[in-house]
DOVO-222876 format. One record per residue (C-alpha): residue number from 0; residue in three letters; z, x, y. Coordinates in nm, 4 decimals. Example, Ala and Ser with C-alpha at 12.3 -4.5 7.8 and 13.67 -1.06 7.14 Angstrom:
// DOVO-222876
NODE   seq   type          Z          X          Y
NODE     0    ALA     0.7800     1.2300    -0.4500
NODE     1    SER     0.7140     1.3670    -0.1060
//
This chain:
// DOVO-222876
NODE   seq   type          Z          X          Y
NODE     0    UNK     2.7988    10.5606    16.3332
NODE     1    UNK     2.9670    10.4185    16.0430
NODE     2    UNK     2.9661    10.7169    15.8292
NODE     3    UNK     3.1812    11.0479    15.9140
NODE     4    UNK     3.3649    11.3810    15.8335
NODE     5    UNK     3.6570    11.5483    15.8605
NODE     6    UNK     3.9378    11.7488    15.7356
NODE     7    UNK     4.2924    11.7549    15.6786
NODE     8    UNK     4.5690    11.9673    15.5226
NODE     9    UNK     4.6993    11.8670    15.1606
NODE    10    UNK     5.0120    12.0997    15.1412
NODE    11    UNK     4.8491    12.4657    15.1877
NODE    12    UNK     4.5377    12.3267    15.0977
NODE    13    UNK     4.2498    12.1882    15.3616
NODE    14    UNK     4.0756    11.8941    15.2246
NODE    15    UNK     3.7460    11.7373    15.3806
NODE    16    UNK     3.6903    11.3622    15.3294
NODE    17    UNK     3.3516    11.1912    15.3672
NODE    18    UNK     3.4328    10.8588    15.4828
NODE    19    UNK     3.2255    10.5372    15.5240
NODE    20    UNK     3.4517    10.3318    15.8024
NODE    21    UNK     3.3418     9.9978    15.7663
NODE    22    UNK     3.3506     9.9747    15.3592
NODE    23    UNK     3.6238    10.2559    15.2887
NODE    24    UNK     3.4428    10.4303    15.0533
NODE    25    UNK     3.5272    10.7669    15.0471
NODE    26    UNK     3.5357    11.0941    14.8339
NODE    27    UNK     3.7927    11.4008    14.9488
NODE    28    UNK     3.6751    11.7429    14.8631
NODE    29    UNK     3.8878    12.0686    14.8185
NODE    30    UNK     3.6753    12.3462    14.8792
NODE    31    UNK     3.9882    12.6364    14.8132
NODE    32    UNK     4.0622    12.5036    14.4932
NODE    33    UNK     3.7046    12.4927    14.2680
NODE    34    UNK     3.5009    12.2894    14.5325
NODE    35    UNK     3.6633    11.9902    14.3050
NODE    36    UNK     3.6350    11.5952    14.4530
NODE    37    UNK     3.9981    11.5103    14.4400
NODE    38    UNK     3.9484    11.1541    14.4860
NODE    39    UNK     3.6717    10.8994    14.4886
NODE    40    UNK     3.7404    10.5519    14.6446
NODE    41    UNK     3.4556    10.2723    14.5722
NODE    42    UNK     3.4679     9.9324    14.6587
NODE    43    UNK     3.3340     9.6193    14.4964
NODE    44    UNK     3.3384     9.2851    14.7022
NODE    45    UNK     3.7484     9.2539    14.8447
NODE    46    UNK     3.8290     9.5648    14.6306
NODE    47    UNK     3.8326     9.9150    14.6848
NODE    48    UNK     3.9093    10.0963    14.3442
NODE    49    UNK     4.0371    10.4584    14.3103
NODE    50    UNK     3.7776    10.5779    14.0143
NODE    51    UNK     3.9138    10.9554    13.9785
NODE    52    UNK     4.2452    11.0276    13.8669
NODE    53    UNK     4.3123    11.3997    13.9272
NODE    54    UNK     4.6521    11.5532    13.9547
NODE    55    UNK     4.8803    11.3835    14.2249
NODE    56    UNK     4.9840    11.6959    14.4444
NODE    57    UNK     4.8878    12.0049    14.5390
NODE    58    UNK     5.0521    12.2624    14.3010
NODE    59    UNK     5.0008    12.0277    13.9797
NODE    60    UNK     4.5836    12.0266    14.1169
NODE    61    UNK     4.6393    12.3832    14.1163
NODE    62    UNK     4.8461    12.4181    13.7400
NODE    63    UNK     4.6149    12.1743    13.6064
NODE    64    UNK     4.4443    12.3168    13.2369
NODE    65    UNK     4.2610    11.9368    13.1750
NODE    66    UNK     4.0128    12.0581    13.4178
NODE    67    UNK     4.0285    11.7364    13.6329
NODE    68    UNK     3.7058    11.7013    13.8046
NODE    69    UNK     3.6477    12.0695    13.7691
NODE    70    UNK     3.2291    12.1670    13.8039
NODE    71    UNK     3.1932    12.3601    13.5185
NODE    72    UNK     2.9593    12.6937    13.5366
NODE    73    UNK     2.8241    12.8785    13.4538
NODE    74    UNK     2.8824    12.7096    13.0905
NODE    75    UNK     3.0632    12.4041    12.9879
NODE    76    UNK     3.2979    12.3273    12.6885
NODE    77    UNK     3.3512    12.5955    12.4107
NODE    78    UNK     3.2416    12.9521    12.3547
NODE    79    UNK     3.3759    13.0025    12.0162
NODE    80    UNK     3.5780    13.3539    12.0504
NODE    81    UNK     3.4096    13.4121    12.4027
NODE    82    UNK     3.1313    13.5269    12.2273
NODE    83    UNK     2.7530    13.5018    12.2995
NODE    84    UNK     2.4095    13.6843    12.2703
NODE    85    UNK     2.1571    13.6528    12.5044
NODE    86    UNK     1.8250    13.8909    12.5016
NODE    87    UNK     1.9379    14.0742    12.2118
NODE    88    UNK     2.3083    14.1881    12.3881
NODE    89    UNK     2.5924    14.1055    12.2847
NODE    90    UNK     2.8674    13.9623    12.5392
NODE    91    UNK     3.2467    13.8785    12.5499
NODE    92    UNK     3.4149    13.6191    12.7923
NODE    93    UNK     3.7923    13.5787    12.8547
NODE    94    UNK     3.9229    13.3854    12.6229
NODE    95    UNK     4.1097    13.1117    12.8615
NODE    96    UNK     4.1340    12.8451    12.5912
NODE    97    UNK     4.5083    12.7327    12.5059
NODE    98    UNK     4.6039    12.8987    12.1910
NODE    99    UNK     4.3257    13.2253    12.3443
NODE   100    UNK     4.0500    13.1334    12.0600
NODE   101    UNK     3.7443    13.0012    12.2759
NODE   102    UNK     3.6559    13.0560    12.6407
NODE   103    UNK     3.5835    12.7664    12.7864
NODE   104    UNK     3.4315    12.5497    13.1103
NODE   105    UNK     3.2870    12.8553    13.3056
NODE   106    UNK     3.3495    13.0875    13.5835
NODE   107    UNK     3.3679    12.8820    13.9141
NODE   108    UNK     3.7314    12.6979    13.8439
NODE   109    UNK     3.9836    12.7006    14.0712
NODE   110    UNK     3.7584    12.9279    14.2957
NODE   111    UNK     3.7461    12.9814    14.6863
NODE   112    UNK     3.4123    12.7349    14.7433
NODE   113    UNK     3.2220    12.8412    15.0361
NODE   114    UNK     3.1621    12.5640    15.3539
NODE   115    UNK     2.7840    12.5637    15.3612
NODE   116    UNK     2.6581    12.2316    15.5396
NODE   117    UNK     2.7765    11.9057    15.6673
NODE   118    UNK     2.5566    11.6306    15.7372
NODE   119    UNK     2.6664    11.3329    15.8542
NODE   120    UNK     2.3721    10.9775    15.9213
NODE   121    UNK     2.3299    10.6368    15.9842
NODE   122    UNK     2.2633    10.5662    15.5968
NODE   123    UNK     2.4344    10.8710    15.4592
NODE   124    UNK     2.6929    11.1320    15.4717
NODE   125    UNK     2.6879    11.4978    15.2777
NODE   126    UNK     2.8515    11.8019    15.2086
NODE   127    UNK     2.7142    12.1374    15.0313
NODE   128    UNK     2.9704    12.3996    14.9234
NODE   129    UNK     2.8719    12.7109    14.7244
NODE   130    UNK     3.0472    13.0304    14.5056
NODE   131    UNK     2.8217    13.3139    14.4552
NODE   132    UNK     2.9015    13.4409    14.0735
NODE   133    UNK     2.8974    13.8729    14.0848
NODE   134    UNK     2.9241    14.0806    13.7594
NODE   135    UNK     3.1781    13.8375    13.6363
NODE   136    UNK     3.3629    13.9193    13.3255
NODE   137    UNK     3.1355    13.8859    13.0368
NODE   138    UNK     2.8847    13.7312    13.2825
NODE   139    UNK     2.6958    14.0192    13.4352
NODE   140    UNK     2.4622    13.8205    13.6704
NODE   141    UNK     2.4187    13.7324    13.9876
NODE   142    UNK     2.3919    13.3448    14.0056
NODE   143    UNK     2.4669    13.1099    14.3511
NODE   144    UNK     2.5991    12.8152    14.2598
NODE   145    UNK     2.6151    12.5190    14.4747
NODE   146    UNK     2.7387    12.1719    14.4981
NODE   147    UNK     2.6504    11.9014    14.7454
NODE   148    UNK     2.8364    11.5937    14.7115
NODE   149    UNK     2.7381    11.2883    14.9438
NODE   150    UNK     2.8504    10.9209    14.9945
NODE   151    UNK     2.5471    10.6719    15.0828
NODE   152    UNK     2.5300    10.3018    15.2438
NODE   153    UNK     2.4293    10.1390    14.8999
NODE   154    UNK     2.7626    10.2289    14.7483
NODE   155    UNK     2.6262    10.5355    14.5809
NODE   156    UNK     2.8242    10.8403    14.4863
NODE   157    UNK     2.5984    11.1594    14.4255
NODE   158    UNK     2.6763    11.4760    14.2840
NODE   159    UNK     2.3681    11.7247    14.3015
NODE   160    UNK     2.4317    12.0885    14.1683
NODE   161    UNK     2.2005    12.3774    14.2715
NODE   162    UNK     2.2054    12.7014    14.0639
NODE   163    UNK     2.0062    13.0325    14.1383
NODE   164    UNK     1.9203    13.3303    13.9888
NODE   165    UNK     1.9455    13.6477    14.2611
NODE   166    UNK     1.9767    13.8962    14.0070
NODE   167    UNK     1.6882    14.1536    13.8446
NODE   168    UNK     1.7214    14.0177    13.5369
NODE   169    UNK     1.6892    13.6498    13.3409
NODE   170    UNK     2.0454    13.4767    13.3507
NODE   171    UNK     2.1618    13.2105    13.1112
NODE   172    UNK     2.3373    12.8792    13.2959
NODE   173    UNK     2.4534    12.5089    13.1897
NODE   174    UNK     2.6538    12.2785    13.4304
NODE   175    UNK     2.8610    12.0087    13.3666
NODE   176    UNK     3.1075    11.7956    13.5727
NODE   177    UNK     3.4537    11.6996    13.4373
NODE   178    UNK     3.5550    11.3419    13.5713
NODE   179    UNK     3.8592    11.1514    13.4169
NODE   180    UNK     3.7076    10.7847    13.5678
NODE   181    UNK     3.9831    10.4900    13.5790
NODE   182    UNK     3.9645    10.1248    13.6854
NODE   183    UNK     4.2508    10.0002    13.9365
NODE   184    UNK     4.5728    10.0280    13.6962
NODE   185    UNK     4.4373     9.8678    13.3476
NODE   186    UNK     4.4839    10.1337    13.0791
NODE   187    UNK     4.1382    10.1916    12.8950
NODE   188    UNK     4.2458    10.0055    12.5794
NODE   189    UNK     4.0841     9.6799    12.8105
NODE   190    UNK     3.7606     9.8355    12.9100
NODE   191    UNK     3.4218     9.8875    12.6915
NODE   192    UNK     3.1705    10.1591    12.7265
NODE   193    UNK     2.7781    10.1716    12.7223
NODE   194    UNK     2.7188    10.4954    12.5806
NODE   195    UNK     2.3017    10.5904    12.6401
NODE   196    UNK     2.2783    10.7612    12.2847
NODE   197    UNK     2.1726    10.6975    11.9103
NODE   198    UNK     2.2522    11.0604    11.8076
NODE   199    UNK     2.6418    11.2140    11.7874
NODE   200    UNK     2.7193    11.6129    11.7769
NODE   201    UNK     2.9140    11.6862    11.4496
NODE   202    UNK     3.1948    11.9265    11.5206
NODE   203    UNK     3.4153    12.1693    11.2779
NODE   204    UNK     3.8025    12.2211    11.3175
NODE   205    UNK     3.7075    12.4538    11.6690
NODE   206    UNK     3.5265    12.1457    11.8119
NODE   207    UNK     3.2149    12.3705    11.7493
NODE   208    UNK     2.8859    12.1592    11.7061
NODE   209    UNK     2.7295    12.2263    11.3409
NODE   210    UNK     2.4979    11.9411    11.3063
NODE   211    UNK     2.3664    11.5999    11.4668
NODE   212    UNK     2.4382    11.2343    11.3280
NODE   213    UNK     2.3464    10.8441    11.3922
NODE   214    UNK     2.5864    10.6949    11.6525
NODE   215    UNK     2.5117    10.3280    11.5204
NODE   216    UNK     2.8467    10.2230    11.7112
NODE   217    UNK     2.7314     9.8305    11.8686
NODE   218    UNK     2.7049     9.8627    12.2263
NODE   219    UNK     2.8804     9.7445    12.4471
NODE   220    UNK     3.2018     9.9188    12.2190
NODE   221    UNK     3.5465     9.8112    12.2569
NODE   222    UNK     3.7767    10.0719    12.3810
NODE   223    UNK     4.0804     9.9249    12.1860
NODE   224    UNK     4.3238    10.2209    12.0331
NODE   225    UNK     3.9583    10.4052    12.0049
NODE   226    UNK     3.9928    10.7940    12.0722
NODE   227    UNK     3.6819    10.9909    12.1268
NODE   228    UNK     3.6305    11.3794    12.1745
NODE   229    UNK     3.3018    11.3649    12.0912
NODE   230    UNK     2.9258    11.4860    12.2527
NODE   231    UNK     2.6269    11.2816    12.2394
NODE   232    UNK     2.2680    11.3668    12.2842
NODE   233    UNK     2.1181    11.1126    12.5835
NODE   234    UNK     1.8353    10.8704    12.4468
NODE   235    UNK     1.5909    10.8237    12.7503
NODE   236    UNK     1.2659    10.7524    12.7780
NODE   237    UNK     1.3181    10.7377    13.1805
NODE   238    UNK     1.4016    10.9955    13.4647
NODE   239    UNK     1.7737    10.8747    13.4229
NODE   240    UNK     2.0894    10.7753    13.1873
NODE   241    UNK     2.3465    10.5554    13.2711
NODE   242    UNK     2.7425    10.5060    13.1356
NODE   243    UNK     2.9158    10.2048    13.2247
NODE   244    UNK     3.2608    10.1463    13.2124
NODE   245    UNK     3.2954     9.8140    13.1997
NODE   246    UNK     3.6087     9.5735    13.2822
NODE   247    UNK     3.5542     9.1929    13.2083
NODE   248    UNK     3.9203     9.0899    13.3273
NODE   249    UNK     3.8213     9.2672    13.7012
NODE   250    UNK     3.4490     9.1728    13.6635
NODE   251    UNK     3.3751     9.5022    13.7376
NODE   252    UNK     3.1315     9.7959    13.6041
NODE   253    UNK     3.1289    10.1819    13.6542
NODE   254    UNK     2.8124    10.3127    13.6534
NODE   255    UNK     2.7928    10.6893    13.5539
NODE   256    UNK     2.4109    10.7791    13.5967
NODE   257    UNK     2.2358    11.1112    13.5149
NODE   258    UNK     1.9641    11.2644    13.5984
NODE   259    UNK     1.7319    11.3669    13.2551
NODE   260    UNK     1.4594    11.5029    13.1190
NODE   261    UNK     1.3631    11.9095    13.1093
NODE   262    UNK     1.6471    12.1487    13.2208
NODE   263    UNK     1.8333    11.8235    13.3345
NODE   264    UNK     2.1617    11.6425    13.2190
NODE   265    UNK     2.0259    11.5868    12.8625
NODE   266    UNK     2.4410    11.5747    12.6417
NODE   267    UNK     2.7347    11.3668    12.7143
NODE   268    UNK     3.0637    11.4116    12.6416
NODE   269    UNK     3.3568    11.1562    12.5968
NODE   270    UNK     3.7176    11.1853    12.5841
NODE   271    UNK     4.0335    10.9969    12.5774
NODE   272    UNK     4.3316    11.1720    12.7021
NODE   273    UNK     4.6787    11.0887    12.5863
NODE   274    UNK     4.7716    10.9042    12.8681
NODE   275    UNK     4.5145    10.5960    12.7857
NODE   276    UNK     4.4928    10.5115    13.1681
NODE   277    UNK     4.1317    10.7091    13.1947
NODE   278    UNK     3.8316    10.8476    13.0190
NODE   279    UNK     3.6415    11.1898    13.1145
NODE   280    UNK     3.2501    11.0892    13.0929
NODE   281    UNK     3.1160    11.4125    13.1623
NODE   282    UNK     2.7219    11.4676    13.1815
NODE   283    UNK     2.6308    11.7713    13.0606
NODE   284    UNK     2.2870    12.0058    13.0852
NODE   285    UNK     2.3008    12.1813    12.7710
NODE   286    UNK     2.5044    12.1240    12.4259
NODE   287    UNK     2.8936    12.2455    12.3025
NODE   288    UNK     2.8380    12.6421    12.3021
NODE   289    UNK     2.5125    12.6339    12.4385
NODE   290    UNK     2.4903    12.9689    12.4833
NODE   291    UNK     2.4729    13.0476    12.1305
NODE   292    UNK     2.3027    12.7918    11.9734
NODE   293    UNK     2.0318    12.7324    12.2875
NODE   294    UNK     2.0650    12.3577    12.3273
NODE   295    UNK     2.0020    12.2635    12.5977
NODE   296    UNK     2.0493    12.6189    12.8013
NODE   297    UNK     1.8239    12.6989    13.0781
NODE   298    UNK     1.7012    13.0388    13.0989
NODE   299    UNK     1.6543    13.1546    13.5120
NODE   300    UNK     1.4146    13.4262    13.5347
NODE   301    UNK     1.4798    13.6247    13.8676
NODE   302    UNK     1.4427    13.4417    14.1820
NODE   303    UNK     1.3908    13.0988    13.9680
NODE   304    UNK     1.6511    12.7915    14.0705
NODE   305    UNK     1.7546    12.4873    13.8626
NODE   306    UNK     1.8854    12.1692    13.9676
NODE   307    UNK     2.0494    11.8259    13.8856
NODE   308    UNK     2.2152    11.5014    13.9935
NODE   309    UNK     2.4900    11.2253    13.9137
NODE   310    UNK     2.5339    10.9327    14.0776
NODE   311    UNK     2.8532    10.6923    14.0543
NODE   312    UNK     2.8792    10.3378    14.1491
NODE   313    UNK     3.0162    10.0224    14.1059
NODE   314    UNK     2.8065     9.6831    13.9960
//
């Protein structure tokens, strides 16, 4: 069988790798530390390419505040002041922002992910993890949250999160996933970028969306000494969005697809780090502080689930 499983210790840490022998595709998953995929290996023709760059060793995974392929629930990006209402009561969240004004990126990082089911087939390979949320600080709900991540024959990547409601009582929820994405060792300033949007999120000094505006950028757009930290509402008429990263001098394309439509991965955001050798592309289910200004939330009434996928591949 040419797919398989298994595990092995990074420092204290146990890592599980799913592993496609005859192509060397592979992701490695660290279930103790935020159920995060600490690396994703893809290859294209004679290549294999290392697409994630995360933290190099265990304690800097573990210090990490860039959120490096963190899953990000039960709310992603900012919470101005930890502050939200939902059903007519007021809540406060840790503020765990830098500089304490916003919380931010949800509940589940950095937590102990339960081992719920590995699957391993001719075509296919697949892991599901899971953290049960439990009157959480400023979350008073009871929410299980899980992940299943899977490597397939055709190259594909997928990411598929699963979120539901075991509490008595409606529970507010948006997921999104926190990739920095790189291309062998070029630094970004040589790739371009397909963004799948017409329409950018306007922002004030807190990186707190106040309005919506054209994105008439001409696609495919140069990454050249461009810095984003921006969100983008997805245009698509179809079930699906796709990002590609594209390198002409390796003739090679990242595809970042996500699932859309209702309750689905309907907001993008970009973001160039410092270090210019990646880009976060992060697919997102609901808007910047979506729990205050309803964007894009999803609303689980008691016993109701919601879920959502991402695929990753190379072309």
């Amino acid at each position: 069988m040419s797919f398989e499983i298994f595990k092995q210790q990074f420092g204290e840490l146990t890592e599980y790798i799913i592993q496609e022998k005859e192509t060397g595709n592979r992701c490695v998953i660290l279930p103790e530390l935020g159920g995060i995929v600490r690396q994703l290996s893809l290859r294209k023709g004679l290549t294999l390419y290392s697409v994630l760059k995360t933290p190099p060793t265990p304690q800097t995974l573990k210090e990490d505040s860039k959120s490096a392929s963190e899953l990000l629930f039960p709310f992603a990006s900012r919470i101005p002041d930890g502050k939200y209402k939902f059903l007519g009561k007021d809540y406060q969240l840790n503020k765990n922002e830098s500089g304490g004004l916003n919380a931010i990126h949800g509940l589940v990082r950095k937590q102990i992910f339960k081992l719920e089911e590995q699957i391993v087939h001719a075509d296919f390979a697949s892991l599901r993890l899971s953290f049960q949320l439990s009157e959480q600080e400023g979350y008073p709900f009871e929410v299980k949250f899980s992940v299943t991540y899977s490597l397939h024959s055709d190259g594909r990547f997928n990411l598929t999160y699963h979120a539901e409601n075991l509490g008595s009582e409606p529970c507010p929820v948006m997921f999104g996933w926190h990739p920095y994405f790189m291309l062998g060792n070029e630094d970004l300033d040589a790739w371009k970028i397909n963004i799948p949007s017409t329409k950018i999120v306007t922002f004030d000094d807190n990186m707190i969306p106040t309005g919506v505006s054209p994105f008439t950028q001409e696609l495919p757009m140069l990454m050249y000494r461009r810095e984003l930290d921006n969100c983008f509402i997805i245009d698509s008429e179809s079930q699906t969005a796709v990002t590609e990263l594209i390198s002409d001098n390796q003739h090679v394309t990242l595809r970042i697809e996500q699932e859309t439509g209702e309750g689905k991965f309907n907001y993008l955001v970009l973001y160039t780090p410092p270090s210019r050798d990646c880009v976060a592309i992060e697919p997102l289910t609901g808007n910047v502080n979506a729990f205050n200004n309803e964007e894009g939330l999803n609303i689980l009434a008691q016993g109701r689930a919601i879920s959502g996928t991402i695929n990753v591949s190379l072309r």
